[in-house]
C-alpha positions as CSV (number, residue, x, y, z in Angstrom):
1,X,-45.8,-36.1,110.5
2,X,-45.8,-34.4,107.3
3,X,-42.8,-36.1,106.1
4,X,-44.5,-39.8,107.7
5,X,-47.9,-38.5,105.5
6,X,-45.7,-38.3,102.4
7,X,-44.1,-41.9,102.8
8,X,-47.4,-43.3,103.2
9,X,-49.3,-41.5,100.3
10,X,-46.1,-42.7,98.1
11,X,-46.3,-46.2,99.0
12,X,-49.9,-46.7,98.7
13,X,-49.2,-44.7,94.9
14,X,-46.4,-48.2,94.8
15,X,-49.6,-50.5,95.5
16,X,-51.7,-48.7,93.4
17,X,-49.2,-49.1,90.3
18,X,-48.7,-52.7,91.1
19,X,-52.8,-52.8,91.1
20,X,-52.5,-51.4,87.3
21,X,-49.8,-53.5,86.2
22,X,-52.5,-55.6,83.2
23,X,-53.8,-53.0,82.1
24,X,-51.2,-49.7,82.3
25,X,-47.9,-50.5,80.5
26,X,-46.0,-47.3,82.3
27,X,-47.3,-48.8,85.7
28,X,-44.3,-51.0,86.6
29,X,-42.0,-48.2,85.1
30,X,-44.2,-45.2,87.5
31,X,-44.1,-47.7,90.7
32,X,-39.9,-48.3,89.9
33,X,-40.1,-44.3,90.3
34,X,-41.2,-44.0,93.3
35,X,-39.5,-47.0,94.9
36,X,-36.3,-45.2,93.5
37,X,-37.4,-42.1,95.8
38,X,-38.4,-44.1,98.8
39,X,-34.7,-45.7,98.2
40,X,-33.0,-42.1,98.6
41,X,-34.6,-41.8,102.6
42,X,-31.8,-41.6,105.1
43,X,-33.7,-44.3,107.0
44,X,-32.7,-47.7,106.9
45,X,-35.9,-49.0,107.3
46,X,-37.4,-46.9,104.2
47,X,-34.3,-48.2,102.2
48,X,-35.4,-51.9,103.2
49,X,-38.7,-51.2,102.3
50,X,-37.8,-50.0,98.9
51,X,-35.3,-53.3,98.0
52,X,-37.9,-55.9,99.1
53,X,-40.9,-53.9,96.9
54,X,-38.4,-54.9,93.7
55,X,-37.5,-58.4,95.4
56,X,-41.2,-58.8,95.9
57,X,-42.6,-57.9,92.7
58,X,-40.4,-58.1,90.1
59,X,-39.0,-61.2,87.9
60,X,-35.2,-61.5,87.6
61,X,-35.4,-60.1,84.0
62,X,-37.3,-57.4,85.3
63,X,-35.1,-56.3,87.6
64,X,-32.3,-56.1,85.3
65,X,-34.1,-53.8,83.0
66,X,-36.0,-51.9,85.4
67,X,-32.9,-51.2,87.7
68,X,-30.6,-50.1,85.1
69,X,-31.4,-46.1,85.5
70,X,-31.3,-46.8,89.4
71,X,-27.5,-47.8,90.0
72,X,-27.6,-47.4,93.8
73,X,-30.7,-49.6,94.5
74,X,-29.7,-52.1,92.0
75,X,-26.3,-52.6,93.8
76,X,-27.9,-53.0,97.1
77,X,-30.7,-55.2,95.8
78,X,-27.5,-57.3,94.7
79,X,-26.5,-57.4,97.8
80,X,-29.4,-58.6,99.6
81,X,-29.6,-61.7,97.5
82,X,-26.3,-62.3,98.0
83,X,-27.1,-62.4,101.8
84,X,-30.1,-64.5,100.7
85,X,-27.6,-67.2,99.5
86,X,-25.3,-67.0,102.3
87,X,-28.7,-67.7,104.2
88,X,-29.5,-70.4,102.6
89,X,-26.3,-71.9,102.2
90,X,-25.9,-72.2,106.0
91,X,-29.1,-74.4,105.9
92,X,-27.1,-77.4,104.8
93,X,-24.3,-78.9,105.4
94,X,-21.0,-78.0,103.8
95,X,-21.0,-81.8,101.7
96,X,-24.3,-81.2,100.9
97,X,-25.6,-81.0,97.2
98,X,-27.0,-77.8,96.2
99,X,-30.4,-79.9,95.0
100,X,-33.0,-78.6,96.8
101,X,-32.4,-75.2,97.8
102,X,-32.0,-71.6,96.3
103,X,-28.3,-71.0,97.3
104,X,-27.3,-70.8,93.6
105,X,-30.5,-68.8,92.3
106,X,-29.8,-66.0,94.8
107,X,-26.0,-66.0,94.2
108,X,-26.9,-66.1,90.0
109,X,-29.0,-63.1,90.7
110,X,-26.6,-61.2,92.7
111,X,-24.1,-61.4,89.7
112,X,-26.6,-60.8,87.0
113,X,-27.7,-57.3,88.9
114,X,-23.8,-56.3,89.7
115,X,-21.1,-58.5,88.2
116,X,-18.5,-57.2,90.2
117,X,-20.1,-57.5,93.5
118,X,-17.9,-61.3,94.3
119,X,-14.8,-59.2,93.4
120,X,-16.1,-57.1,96.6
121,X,-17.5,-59.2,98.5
122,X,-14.8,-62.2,99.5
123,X,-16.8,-64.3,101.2
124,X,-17.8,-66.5,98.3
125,X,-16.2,-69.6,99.1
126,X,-18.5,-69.3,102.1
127,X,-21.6,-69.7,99.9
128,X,-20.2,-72.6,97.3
129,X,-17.7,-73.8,95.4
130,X,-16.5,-72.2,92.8
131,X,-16.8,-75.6,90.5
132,X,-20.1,-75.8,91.0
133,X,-20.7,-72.0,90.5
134,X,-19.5,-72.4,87.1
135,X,-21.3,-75.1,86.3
136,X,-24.4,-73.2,87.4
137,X,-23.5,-70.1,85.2
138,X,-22.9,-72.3,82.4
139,X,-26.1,-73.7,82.4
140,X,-27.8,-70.7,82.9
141,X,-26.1,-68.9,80.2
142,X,-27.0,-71.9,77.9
143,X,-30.5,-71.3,78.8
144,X,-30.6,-67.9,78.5
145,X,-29.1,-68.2,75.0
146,X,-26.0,-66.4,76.2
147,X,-23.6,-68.6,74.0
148,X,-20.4,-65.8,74.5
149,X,-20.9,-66.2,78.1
150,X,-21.1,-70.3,77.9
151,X,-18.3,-69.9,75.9
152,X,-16.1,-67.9,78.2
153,X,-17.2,-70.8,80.9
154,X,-16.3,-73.8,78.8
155,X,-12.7,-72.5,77.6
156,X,-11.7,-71.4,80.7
157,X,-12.7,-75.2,82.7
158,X,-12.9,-77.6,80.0
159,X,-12.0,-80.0,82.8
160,X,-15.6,-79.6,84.4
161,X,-17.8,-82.3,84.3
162,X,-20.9,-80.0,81.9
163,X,-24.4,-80.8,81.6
164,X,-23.7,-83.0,78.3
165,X,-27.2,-81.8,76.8
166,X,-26.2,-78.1,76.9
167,X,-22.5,-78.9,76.0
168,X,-24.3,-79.8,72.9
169,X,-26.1,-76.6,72.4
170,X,-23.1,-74.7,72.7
171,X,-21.1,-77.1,70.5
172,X,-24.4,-76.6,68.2
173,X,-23.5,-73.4,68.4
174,X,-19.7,-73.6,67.7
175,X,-20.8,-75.7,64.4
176,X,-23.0,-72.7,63.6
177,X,-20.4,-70.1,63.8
178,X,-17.8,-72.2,62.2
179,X,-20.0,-72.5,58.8
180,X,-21.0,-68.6,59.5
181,X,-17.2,-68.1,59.5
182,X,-16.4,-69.9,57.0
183,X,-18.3,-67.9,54.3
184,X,-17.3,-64.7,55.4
185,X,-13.5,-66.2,55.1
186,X,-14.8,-66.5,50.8
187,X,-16.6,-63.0,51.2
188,X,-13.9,-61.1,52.9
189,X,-11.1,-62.4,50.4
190,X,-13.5,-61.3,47.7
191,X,-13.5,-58.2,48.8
192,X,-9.7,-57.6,50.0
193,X,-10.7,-57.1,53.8
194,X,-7.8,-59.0,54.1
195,X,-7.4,-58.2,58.1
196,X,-10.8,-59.2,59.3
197,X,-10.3,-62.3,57.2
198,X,-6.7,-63.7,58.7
199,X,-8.5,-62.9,62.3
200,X,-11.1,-65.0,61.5
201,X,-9.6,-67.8,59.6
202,X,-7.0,-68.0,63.1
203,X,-10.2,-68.1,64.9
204,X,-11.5,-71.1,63.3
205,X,-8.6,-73.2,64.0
206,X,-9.5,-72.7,67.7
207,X,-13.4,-73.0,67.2
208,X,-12.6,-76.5,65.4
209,X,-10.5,-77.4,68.5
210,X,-13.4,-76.6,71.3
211,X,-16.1,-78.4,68.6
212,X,-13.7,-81.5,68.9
213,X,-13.1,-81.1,72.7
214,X,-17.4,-81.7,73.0
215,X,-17.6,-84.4,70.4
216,X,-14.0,-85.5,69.0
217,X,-14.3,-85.5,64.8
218,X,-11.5,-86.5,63.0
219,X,-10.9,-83.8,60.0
220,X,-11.9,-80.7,61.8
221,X,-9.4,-79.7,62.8
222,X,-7.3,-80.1,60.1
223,X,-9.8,-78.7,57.7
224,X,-10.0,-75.9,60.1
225,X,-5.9,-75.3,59.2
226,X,-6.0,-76.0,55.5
227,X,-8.9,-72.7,55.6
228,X,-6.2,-70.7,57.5
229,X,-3.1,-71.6,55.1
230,X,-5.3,-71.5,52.3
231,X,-6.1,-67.8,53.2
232,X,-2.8,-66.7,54.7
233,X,-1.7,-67.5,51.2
234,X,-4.7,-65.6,49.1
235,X,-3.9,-63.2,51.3
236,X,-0.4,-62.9,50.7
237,X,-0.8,-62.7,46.9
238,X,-3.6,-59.8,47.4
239,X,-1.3,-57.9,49.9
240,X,2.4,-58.4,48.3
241,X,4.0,-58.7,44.7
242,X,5.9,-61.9,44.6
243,X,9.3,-60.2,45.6
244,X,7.6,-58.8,48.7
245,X,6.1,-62.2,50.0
246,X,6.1,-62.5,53.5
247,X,7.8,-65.5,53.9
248,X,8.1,-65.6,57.9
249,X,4.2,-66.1,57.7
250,X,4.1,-68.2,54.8
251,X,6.4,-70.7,57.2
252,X,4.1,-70.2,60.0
253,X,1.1,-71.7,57.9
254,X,3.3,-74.8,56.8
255,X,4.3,-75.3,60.3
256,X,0.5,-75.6,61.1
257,X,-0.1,-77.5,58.6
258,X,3.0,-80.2,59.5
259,X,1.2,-81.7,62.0
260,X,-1.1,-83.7,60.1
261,X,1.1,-83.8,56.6
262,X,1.9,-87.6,57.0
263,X,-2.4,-88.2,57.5
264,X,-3.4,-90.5,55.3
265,X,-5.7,-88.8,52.4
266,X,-4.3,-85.6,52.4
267,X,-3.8,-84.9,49.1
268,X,-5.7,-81.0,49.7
269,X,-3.5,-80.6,52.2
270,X,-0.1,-81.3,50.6
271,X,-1.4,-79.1,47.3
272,X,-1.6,-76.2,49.9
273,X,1.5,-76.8,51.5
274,X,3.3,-77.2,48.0
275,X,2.0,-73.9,47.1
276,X,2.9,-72.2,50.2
277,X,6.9,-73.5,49.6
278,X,6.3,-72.7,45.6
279,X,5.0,-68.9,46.3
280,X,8.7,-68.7,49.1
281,X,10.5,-70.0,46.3
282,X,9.1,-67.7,43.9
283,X,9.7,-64.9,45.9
284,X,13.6,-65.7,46.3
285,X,13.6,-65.8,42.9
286,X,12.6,-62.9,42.3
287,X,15.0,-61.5,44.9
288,X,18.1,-63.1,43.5
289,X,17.6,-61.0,40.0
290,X,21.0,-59.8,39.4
291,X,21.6,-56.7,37.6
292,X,22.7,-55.8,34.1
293,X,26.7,-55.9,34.8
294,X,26.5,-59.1,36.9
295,X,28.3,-61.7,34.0
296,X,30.9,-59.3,33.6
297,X,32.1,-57.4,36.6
298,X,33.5,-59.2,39.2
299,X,33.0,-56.8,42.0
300,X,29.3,-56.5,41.3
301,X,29.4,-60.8,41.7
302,X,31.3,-60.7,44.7
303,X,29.0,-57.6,46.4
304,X,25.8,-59.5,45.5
305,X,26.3,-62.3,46.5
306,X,27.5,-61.2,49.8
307,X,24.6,-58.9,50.4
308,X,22.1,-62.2,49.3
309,X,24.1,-64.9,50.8
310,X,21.1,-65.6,53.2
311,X,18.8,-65.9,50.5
312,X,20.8,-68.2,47.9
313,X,21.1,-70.7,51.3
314,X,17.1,-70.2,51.9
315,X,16.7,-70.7,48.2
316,X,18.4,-74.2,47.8
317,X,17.1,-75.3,51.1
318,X,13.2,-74.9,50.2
319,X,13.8,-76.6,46.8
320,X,15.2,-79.7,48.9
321,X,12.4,-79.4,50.9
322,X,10.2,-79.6,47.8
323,X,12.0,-82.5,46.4
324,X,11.9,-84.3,49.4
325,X,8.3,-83.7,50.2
326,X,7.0,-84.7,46.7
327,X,6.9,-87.7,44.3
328,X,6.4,-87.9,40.3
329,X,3.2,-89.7,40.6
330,X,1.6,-87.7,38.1
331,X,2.9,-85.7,34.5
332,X,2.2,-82.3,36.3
333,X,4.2,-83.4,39.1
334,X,6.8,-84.9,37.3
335,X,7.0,-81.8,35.1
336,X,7.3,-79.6,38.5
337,X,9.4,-82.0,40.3
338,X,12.1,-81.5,37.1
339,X,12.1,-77.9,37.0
340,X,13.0,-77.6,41.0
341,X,16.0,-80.1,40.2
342,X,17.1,-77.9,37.1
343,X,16.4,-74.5,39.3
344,X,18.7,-76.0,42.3
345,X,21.1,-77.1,40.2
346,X,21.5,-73.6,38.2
347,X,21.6,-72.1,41.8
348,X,24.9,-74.1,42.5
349,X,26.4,-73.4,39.3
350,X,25.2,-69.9,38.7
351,X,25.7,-68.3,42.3
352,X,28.5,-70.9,43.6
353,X,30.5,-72.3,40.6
354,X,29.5,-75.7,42.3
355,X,29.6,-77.6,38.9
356,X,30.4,-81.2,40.2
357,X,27.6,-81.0,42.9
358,X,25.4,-79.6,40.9
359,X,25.6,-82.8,38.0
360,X,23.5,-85.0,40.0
361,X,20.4,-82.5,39.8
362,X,20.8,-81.4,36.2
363,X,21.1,-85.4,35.9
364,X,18.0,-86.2,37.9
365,X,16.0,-83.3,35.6
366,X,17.1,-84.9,32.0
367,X,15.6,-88.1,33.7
368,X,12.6,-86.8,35.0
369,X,11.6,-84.9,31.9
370,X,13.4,-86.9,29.0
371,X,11.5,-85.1,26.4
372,X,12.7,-81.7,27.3
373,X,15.8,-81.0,25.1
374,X,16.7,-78.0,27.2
375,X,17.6,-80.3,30.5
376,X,19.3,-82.8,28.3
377,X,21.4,-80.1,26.8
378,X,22.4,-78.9,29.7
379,X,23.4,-81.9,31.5
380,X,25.3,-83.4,28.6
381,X,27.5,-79.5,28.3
382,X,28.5,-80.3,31.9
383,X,29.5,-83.4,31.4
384,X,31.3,-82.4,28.2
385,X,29.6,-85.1,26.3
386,X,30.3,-85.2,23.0
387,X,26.2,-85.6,22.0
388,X,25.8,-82.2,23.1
389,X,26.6,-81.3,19.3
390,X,23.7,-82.7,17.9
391,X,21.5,-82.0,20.5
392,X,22.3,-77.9,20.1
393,X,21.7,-78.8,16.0
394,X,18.2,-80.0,17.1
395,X,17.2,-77.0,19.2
396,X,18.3,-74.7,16.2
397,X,16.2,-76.4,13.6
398,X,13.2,-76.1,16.2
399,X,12.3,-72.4,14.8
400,X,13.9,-69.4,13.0
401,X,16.6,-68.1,15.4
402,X,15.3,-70.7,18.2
403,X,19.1,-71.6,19.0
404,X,20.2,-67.8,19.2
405,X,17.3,-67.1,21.7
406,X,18.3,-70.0,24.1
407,X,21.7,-68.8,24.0
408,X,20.6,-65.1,25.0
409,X,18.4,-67.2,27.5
410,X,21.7,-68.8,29.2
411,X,23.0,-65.2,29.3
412,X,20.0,-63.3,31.4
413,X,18.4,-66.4,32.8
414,X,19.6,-65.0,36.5
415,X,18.7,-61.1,35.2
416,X,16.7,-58.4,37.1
417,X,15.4,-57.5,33.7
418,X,14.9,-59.8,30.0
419,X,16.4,-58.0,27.1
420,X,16.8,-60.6,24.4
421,X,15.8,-63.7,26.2
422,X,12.1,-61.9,27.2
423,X,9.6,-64.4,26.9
424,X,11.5,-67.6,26.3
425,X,10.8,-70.3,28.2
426,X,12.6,-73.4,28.8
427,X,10.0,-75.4,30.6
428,X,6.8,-77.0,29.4
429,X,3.9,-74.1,30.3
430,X,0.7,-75.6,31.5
431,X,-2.2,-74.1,31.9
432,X,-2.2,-71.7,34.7
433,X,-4.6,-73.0,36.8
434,X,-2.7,-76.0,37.1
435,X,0.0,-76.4,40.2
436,X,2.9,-75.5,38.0
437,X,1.3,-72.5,36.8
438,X,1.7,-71.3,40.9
439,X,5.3,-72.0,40.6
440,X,5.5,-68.5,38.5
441,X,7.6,-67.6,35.6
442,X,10.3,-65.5,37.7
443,X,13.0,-64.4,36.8
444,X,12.9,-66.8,33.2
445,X,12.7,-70.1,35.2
446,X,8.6,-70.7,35.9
């Protein structure tokens, strides 16, 4: 009787607190209290009592909040609207739509109170279809401003048939973030965080993709890869010196950016793929400096290029790739365009004695940049032509010495390290901001 007297003092405490609920601010939180103790009775009843006062009298948001510090009544208030839906569900007919009845509201609730109670409970497919379950949670999620959870929803069964007016939202959403990310891209290169950046700048690629999946748009995607090559490359220039450039992931930013090379109006898109190939070409440049002995010891010849074989190949096969790719529609490209014929070219001769094959380029150079008395030069000594003469009496009359310092040029062009030749140039030197100006003086060539 005592114990009975105690239950019955507590619940009309419950009804009191309820009573108090406009005008006390603790009172939901006091009444929670004591439903929480009336939840801990070993009878069943008690325990009933104590799930139905929260059903009863608190909102779904409330119970969420108010539950969290009450694990075991929260699971098992779970669980009774999970046997709510089931209940409902077996009010209509298996065919039937859900409009109309609470089948979905009870099984949202369930979930919201204990996420993993469908993992242990199997009988789900009793209650629904999991189609239409998602498209529930989707919609709710949407509403609730949840736009991670839509998102997890959408990805996972893009082949649903979504609300369109909330597919909206969440591709309004998608727009947002892409914009968000897209700054922060800027910020985080201006201030080196160089991982956080390349995780985001791969992220956009797929945000772009789900944006277009809602509402197709034809440059989003692409604009979303032109970002990430864009800052795999500023990246690779904060992170390496030229000799060190990661090349593997330089090629993995071109390969992105193949797909839509042969767009029309792509002209942003083919200046960052150029400079991609241009910063791998630098870089085997600078790897292919030979050391001091190199003209004059065979064995040191024969070692390096053995030990760089790899690279020499690599070499001559991205400056096809850049000749192929490109056409002298403009004096800067022309200018460029030259310089990659003169450098493969050199390559043949310099690291493969491959004079004959290598005429053709040194030809295609002179051609190319007819003005530059350096390419003409050098195609007419291969050829043995007999202007050559005159053409070495007009380089020396260019400047005191001028003549002397392109011959020490010749000599260390290939060199690790510039002794004479430091700071001689053969090539026209544009400004740097300019596209040739990527193509970097390594090694005597840019």
């Amino acid at each position: 009787m005592v114990f009975g007297g105690q239950k019955k003092f507590r619940e009309e405490f419950i009804n009191f607190y309820f009573a108090q609920e406009e005008t006390d601010p603790q009172a939901l939180t006091n009444a929670v209290e004591l439903i929480g103790a009336l939840f801990l009775s070993t009878n069943k009843e008690d325990q009933q009592k104590a799930v139905d006062y929260i059903k009863d009298n608190f909102s779904y948001e409330e119970q969420t909040v108010y539950l969290i510090l009450y694990p075991e009544l929260r699971i098992q208030v779970a669980k009774s609207y999970l046997e709510d839906a089931k209940n409902e569900k077996s009010k209509w007919r298996i065919t039937q739509l859900f409009t109309g009845n609470q089948t979905l509201e009870y099984l949202a609730q369930a979930v919201r109170l204990a996420p993993q109670i469908l993992d242990q409970d199997y009988s789900m497919h009793d209650i629904m279809m999991r189609d239409e379950w998602t498209l529930y949670q989707f919609d709710i999620a949407i509403e609730s401003h949840r736009f991670q959870d839509a998102d997890v929803l959408y990805t996972k069964s893009q082949n649903l048939k979504f609300n369109q007016y909330k597919l909206e939202r969440l591709r309004e959403y998608y727009c947002s973030q892409f914009d968000t990310n897209t700054s922060q891209i800027k910020e985080g290169l201006l201030y080196k965080a160089t991982k956080a950046t390349m995780k985001m700048a791969e992220e956009q690629i797929e945000l772009a993709k789900k944006i277009v999946s809602i509402q197709p748009h034809d440059s989003l995607v692409k604009e979303a890869t032109l970002i990430y090559a864009a800052t795999l490359l500023a990246i690779d220039e904060l992170e390496h010196p030229v000799k060190e450039a990661d090349r593997t992931q330089l090629s993995k930013a071109q390969q992105r950016l193949s797909e839509y090379r042969f767009l029309s109006n792509n002209g942003a898109l083919m200046e960052v793929y150029n400079k991609l190939l241009l910063r791998k070409i630098e870089c085997l440049i600078a790897r292919l400096g030979v050391p001091i002995d190199y003209n004059d010891n065979l064995s040191t010849r024969i070692d390096f290029i053995k030990m760089h074989i790899n690279e020499i190949e690599e070499l001559k096969k991205e400056l096809k790739t850049f000749i192929t790719l490109n056409q002298s529609k403009s004096k800067e490209m022309r200018q460029l365009l030259a310089k990659t014929y003169y450098l493969l070219a050199d390559t043949l001769v310099y690291f493969e004695e491959k004079k004959q094959e290598a005429i053709p380029y040194f030809k295609k150079a002179k051609e190319l940049m007819p003005e530059n008395l350096y390419y003409n030069l050098r195609y007419l000594e291969l050829i043995e032509d007999e202007r050559r003469h005159g053409l070495r009496e007009k380089i020396d009359a260019i400047g005191h010495l001028h003549g002397t310092r392109y011959r020490y040029y010749m000599d260390e062009r290939w060199a690790e390290d510039k002794i004479m030749s430091n700071g001689f140039d053969i090539h026209t030197v544009l400004p740097d901001d300019s596209l040739i100006g990527t193509f970097g003086r390594a090694v005597g060539f840019f």
